[in-house]
N, C-alpha and C positions, 0 to 999 in steps of 0.2 A: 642518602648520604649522611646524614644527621643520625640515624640510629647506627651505622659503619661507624663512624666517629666515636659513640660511645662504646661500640662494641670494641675496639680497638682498644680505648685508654683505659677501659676497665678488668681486659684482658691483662694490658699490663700491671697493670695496676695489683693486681686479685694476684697472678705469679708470682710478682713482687715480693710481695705478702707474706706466700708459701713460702718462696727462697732464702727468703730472710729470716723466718719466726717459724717455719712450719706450721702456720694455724693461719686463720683472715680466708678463706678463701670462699663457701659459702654464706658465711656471715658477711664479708661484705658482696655478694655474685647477687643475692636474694634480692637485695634493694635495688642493684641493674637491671636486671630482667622484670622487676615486678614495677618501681617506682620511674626509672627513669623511660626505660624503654614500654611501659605500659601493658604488660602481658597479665594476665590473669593469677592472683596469688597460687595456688594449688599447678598453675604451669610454672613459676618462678622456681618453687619448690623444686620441680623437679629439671629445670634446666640447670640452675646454680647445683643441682648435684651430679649432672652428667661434669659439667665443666670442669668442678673439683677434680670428682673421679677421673678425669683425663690428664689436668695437670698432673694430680699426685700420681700417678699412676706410671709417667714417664720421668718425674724428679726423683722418684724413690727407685726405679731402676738406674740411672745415673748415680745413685746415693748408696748404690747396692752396697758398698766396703764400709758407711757408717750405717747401718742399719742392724739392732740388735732382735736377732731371729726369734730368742724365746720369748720375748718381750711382746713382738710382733704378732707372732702365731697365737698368743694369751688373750691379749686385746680383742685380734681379727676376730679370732675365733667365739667368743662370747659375742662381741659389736655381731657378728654375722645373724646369730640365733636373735639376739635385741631387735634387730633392724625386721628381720620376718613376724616377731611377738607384734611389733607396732606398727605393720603397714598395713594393715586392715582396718585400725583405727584412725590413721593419718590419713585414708583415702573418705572415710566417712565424717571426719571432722569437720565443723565451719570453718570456712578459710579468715573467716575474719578473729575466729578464735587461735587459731593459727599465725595469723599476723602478729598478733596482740602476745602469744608466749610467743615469737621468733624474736619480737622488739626487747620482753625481757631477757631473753638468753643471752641480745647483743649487749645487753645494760652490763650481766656478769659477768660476760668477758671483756667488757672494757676493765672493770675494775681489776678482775684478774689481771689482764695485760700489765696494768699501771702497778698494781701490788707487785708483781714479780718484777718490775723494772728496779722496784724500792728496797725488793730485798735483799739478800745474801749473794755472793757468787756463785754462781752453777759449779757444780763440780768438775773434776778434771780428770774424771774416768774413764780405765780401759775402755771399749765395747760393748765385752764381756763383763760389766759391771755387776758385783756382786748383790743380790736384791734384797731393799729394806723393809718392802711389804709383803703379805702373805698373799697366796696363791689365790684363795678365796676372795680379799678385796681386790686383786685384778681385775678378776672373772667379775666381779659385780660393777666396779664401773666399767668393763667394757660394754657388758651389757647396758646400761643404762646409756653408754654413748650412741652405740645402736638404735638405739630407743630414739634418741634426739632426732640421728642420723634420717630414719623415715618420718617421724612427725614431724621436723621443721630443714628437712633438707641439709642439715649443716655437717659438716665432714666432722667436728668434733674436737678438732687440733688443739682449740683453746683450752678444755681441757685434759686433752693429752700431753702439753708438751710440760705444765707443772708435775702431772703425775710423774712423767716420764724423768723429770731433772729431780724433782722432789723425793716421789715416792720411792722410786725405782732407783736413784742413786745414779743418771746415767748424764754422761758429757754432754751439752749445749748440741753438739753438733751430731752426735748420735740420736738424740734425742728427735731432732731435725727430721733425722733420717728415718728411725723409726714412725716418728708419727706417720710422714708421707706413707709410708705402707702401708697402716692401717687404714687412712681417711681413702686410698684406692679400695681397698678389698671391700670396707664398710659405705664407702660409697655406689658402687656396682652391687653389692648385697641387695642395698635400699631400692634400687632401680628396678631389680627383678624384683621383690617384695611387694614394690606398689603395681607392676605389670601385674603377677601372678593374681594381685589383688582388686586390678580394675581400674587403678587409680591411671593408665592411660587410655581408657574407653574411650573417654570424652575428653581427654585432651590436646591443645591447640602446642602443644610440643614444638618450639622452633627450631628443626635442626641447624636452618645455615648460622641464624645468631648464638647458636651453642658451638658451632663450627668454627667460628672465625672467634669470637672472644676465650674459646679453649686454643687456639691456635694463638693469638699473641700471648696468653697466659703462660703457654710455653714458654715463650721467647723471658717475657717478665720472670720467671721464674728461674730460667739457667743465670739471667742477670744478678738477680739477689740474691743464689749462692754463691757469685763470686765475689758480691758486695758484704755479704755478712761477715768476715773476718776484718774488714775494712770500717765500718761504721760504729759508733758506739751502741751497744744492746741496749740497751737501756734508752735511751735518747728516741730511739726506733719504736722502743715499746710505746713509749709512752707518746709518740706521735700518734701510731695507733689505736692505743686508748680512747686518745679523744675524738678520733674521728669515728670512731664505732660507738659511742657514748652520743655523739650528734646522727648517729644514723638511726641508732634505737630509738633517740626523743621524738627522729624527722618520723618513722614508720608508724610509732604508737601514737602520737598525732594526728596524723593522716587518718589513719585507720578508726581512733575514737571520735576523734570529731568531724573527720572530713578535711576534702581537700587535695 
């Protein structure tokens, strides 16, 4: 009943997240599965990314009218090839080395979260947004999101959704949109990458608590797309921030000294 309970409010919670911001969703699934529910870091890993991948997976179909395709397929498509380059390396890695870069990834995207709450207005762009970077650094950090994607589980949103409003020139809410599609495509990538690779030989893979906390993350998530136009962005972000700022200290802690 107690691990139901957390699966539930983390479910909503982690949707939330995505609904609102497009990003949060394996950066914070990681610490449920691994910290509170007690699963093994290397199963964490790959549970917080089935979960992802199934939120986003059915937010960016419901999102299908803000989601920019070229942009989508660019990312996907690079995050795809990334995510196979490094799931070979992510199944053979220490898990406790592992912990140790997940806790720093959460550290840069807290700050991230919090910088973009601080900065300029998102733009107020078509869709179709005309694009400010070149074709080539796309393709390089998709890749390297990919990359992220199998070593440490994490969909990448955080940062896709700068790239996406910054780089890329595209609307808050497209931006949204877009992300979800890629964190699906690059998260199912990853999945098969660490299969193909072995990385679930020996894994204690929890379906039904991937089951039920991707099932309320649903729910969590069709909420904070209706809440996002409603709350202040900023205010959101930076709530955010700091609780992925307190997750990174609580993980890297644990993990360096114990506990």
């Amino acid at each position: 009943m107690h691990d139901l309970l957390i699966e539930l409010v983390a479910g909503l919670a982690v949707g939330a997240s995505m609904g609102l911001l497009g990003a949060g969703g394996a950066i914070f699934t990681v610490p449920v599965f691994g910290a509170l529910l007690g699963h093994a870091p290397k199963d964490a890993f790959l549970e917080a990314l089935a979960v992802t991948g199934a939120i986003a997976a059915v937010s960016a179909v419901l999102a299908a009218g803000r989601v920019d395709r070229r942009r989508a397929l660019l990312f996907a498509g690079a995050g795809i090839v990334g995510t196979q380059a490094a799931a070979p390396v992510a199944v053979r890695m220490d898990a406790r080395v592992q912990v140790v870069l997940f806790a720093m990834v959460a550290g840069f995207a807290a700050w991230r979260m919090w910088s973009s709450a601080s900065g300029k207005s998102p733009p107020t762009a078509s869709v179709e947004a005309a694009p400010r970077g070149g074709t080539a650094g796309t393709l390089l950090l998709g890749f390297a999101i990919g990359m992220l994607t199998s070593v440490l589980g994490v969909g990448g949103g955080f940062l896709l959704i700068p790239a996406l409003v910054l780089r890329e020139g595209l609307a808050m809410p497209v931006a949204v949109g877009t992300s979800l599609a890629v964190i699906a495509v690059n998260s199912t990538a990853g999945l098969l990458g660490q299969w193909w690779s072995g990385g679930f030989a020996a894994s204690g893979f929890d379906l039904g608590a991937v089951g039920t906390t991707a099932g309320f993350g649903l729910l969590g998530s069709w909420a904070g797309a209706r809440l996002a136009g409603r709350l202040p962005q900023a205010t959101v972000r930076r709530a955010f921030a700091v609780l992925l700022a307190l997750v990174a200290a609580w993980m890297a802690s644990r993990t360096i000294f114990g506990g």
